[in-house]
N, C-alpha and C positions, 0 to 999 in steps of 0.2 A: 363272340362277345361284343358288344353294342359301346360306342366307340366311349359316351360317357364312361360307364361301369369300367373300361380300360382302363381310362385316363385317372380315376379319382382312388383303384388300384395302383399304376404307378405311385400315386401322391401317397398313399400311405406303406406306401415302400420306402420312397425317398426320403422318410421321413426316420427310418430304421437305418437306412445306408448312412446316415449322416452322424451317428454314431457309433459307426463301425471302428476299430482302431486298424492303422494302414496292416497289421498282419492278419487281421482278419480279410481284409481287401485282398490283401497279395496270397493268401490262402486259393482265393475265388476263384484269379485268374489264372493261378496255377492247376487248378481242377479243371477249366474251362479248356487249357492247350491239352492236358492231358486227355480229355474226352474227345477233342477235335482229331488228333492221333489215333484214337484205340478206333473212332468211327469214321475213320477218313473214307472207306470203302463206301459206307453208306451214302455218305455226301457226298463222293465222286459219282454214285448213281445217279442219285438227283439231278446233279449236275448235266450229265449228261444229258437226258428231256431236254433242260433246258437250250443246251447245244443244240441238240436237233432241232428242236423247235425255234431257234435262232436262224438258224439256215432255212429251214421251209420259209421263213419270214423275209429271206435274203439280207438279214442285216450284213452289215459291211464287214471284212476280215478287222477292220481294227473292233468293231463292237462285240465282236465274238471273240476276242482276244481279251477281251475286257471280261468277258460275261466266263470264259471257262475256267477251269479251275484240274489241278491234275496233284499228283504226290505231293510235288516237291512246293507249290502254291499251297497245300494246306497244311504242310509244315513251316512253309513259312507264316501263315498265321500264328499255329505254334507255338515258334520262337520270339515273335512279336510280343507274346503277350507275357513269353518268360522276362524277355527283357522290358517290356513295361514293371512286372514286378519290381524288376527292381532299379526303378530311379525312383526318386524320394518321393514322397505324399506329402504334394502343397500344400493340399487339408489344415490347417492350422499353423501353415506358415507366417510369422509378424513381417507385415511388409514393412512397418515402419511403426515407430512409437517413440512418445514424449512425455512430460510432467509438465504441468501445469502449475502457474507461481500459489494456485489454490490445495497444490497437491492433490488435484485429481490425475489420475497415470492413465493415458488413451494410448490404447495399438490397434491399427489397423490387421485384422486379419484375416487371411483365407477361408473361406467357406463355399460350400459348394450351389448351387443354382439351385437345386431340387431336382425338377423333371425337365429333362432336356427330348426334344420331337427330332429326328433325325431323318430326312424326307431323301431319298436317293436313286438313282436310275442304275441299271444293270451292270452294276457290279459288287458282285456276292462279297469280296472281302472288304467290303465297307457294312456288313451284318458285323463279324467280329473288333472290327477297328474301333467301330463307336459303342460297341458292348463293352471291350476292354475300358477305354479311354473314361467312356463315364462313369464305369465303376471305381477306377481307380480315383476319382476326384468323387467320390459318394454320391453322383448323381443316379436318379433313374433314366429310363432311354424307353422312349416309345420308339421303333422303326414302321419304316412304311418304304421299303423295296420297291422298285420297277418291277412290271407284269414279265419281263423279258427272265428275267432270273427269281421266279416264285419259288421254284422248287429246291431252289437249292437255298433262297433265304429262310426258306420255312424250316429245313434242314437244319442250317446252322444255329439256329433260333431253339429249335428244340434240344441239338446238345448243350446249348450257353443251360436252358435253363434246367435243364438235366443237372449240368457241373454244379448247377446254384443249389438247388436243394443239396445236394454234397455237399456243401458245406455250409449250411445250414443258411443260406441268404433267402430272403422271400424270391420265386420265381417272376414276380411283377417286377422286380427292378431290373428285367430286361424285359418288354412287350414287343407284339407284331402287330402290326394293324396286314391281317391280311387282304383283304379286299379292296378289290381294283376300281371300285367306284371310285367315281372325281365328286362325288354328296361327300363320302365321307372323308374323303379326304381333306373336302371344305369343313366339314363339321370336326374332324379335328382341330384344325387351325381357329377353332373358334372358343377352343375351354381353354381360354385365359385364366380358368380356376385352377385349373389343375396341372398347366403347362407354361414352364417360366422361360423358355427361350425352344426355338426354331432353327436348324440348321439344316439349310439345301447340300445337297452334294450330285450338281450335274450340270445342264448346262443355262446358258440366258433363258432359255424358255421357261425350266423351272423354279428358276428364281423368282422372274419373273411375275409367277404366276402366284409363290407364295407371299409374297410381295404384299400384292395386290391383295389377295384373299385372309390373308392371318391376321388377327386381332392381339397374336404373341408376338414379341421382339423376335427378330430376323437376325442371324448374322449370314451374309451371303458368301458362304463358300461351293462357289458356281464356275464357270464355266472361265477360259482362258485364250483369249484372241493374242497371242504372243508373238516379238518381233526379235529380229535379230538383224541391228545395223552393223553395216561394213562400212567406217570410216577411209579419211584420203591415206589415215596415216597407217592402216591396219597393216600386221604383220599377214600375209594371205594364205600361207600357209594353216597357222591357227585358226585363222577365220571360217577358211574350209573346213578344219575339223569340225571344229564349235557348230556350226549351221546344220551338217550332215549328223550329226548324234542330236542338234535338240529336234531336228526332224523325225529321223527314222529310229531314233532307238528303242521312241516306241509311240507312235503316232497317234493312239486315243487317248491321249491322257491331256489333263488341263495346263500343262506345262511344257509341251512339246512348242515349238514352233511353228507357225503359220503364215509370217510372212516374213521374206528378208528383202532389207531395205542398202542397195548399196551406193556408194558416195560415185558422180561420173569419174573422180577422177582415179579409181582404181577401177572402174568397169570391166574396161577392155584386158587387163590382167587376171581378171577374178572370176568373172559370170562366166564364161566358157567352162571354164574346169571345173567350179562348182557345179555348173547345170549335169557337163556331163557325170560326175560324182551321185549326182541326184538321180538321176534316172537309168545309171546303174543299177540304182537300188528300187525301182518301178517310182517314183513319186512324179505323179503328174505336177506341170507347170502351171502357172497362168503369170504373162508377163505384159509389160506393158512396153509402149514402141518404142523407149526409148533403151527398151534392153533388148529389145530385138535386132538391134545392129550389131549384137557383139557375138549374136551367135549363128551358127549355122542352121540355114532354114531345114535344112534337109533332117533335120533330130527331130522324132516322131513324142508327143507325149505334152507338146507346148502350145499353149492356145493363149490368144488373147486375155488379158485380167481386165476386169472392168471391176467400179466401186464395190457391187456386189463379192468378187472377191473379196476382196480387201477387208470387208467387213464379217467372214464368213470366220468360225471354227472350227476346220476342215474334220479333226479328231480321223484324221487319214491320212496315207501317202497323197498327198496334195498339198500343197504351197504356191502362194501369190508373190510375184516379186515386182520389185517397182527400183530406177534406178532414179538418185536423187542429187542436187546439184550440192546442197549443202546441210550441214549437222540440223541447222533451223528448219529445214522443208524437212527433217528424218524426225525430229521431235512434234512437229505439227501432222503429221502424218499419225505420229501413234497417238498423240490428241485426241482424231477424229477416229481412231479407229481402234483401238487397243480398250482392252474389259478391266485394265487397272492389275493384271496378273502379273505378268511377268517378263522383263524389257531387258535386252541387252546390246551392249554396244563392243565392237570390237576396235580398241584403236592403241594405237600407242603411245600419242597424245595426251598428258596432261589434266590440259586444258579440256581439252574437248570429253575425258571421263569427267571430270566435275561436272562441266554442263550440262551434262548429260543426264547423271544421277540427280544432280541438286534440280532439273526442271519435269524430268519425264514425273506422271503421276502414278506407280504402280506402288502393290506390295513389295514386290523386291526386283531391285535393277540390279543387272549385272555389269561390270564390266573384265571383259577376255576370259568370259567363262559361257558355258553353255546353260539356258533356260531348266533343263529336263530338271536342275539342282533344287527347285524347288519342294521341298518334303521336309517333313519334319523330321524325317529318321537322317534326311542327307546333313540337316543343320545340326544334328546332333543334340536335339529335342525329344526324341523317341518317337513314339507313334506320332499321328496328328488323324483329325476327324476331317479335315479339310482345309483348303484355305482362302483366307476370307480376302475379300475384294472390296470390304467395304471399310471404313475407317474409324468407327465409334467399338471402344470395348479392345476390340479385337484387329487386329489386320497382319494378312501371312499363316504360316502355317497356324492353326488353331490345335496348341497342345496342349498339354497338363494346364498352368496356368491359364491360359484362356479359357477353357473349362470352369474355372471358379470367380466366383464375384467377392463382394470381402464386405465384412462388418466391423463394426467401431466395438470396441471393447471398454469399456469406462471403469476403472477400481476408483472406489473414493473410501473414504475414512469418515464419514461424517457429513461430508458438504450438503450445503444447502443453497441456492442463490437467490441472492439479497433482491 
């Protein structure tokens, strides 16, 4: 289908969804998990291709951790979307409302964007996240999958719209752009007519790029250069945990870890057992000289960091570390070097969590908790389509509400103005 003729299909879907009532919605997404279930075999086929064809490619273990998919992954979509059903429908939520001394009554209300563009790199359970997510807030959803996982987005694309005709939704209010061309991909990002907001999901590059290219508002939920300081005053036991899980618990995702920044005057107590903690678990180093005094040359797996670290989002067993004299050089550090994702600080200090949180500039700082927390299921928001890095509209996990924009509502009785 020719990417117009798609896009002005979404439009007159989203235009049916938006009078949906929320049990017709939750009708939807309950047909959608249950089809995801009954054809899981099928789409673990798919999948597979994919895998292979990931590996012939030599992508990395964390991008192919990313990209497969097996039972208990597409029941957890699922259950995703059972429990999307059921939190409420912002859809007609009053944010707020007044009377006027003219007796006109204004509320602010929920309403949905229309047709939301979903642009994303290889990983397949970002097909169902943002199918559910926009249905459930009456949007439509054009996707446009990474080349690395076609088969299996194409897959789950055909059961979403399977599920929809069941129950009676038009199948355009969920679309695939499938083709791998970068035309039309630009030429998507160009029907402003027909597409009211753009949402990345990967990394700077493709942000980026739609950036640059879209003619439609952007909200950037992209990619995550993440930090995790070790204060004078940290407890180091915690610390070590904290570092070792937003590392390794799962290293391609935008909320992991990438570099930890620690204070000199816990160095010589902390870097030794964390590194060796680190490279228990295979994660290559890069450190810089002033951390190379505290640990033994003879540990294989540690090289040099230079800026390019520093700046890099490994989305792998790999981390840059730099040892820092004080809180000031730890927060100018992620200044220059951090995507606005996700910062955390270990201390036990006060003072130094305030300054911390009140100067760093990200969607969400931490303090004496690990990075990986960021999700909208861990905040306890339910799903999330991403999250956003940038500040207008939206910032953090992008979920149900951040999904909907809002209209003014006016009752009058007669007015007129004078």
């Amino acid at each position: 289908m020719k990417i117009v003729e798609l896009c002005r299909n979404a439009s007159e879907a989203s235009r049916e969804l938006a009078g949906l009532t929320a049990r017709d919605k939750n009708r939807a997404l309950l047909e959608i998990a249950a089809a995801l279930e009954r054809r899981s075999n099928e789409i673990l086929r798919e999948n597979r291709d994919d895998v292979r064809d990931g590996k012939k490619a030599r992508l990395t273990s964390a991008m192919i951790d990313r990209l497969m998919l097996d039972e208990d992954r597409v029941r957890d979509m699922a259950r995703s979307l059972r429990a999307l059903a059921a939190l409420p429908d912002p859809v007609g939520e009053v944010v707020e409302g007044w009377r006027l001394p003219n007796g006109l009554e204004i509320s602010k209300v929920r309403v949905p964007f229309g047709v939301i563009a979903v642009v994303y790199e290889a990983r397949p359970n970002v097909t169902v996240d943002a199918a559910g997510l926009c249905l459930k807030t009456g949007n439509a959803v054009i996707l446009r999958g990474g080349s690395d996982a076609l088969h299996s987005i194409r897959m789950l694309t055909e059961v979403i719209n399977g599920a929809l005709i069941d129950a009676g939704i038009p199948s355009a209010a969920v679309s695939l752009v499938e083709s791998r061309d970068r035309n039309d991909l630009r030429r998507l990002l160009q029907q402003s007519e027909y597409i009211d907001l753009v949402v990345p999901r990967g990394g700077e590059g493709l942000k980026e790029y739609l950036v640059k290219n879209s003619k439609i508002p952007v909200i950037y939920a992209a990619g995550g250069n993440c930090h995790v300081y070790v204060d004078a005053s940290a407890d180091l036991e915690m610390a070590a945990n904290i570092v070792v899980n937003a590392k390794v618990q799962r290293p391609g995702v935008c909320n992991a870890a990438e570099t930890l920044l620690v204070h000199r005057d816990v160095a010589a107590g902390f870097l030794p057992a964390v590194v060796r903690e680190l490279r228990k678990r295979n994660v290559n180093l890069y450190v810089d000289a002033a951390s190379r005094e505290f640990l033994d040359s003879r540990l294989k797996g540690i090289e040099d960091a230079t800026s390019e670290h520093y700046a890099t989002e490994f989305l792998d067993l790999e981390m840059a570390v730099k040892v820092v004299e004080s809180l000031e050089e730890a927060i100018s550090h992620i200044a220059e070097y951090g995507t606005g994702h996700s910062e955390a600080i270990v201390t036990l200090n006060l003072a130094s969590a305030r300054e911390f949180t009140r100067r760093v500039d990200a969607a969400c700082v931490y303090v004496n908790a690990s990075t990986r927390f960021t999700d909208g299921g861990e905040f306890g928001m339910g799903a999330e389509i991403g999250i956003s890095t940038q500040k207008l509209h939206a910032r953090g996990p992008l979920g149900l509400k951040e999904l909907t924009t809002a209209k003014y509502v006016v009752t009058g009785d007669g007015q007129v103005r004078g």
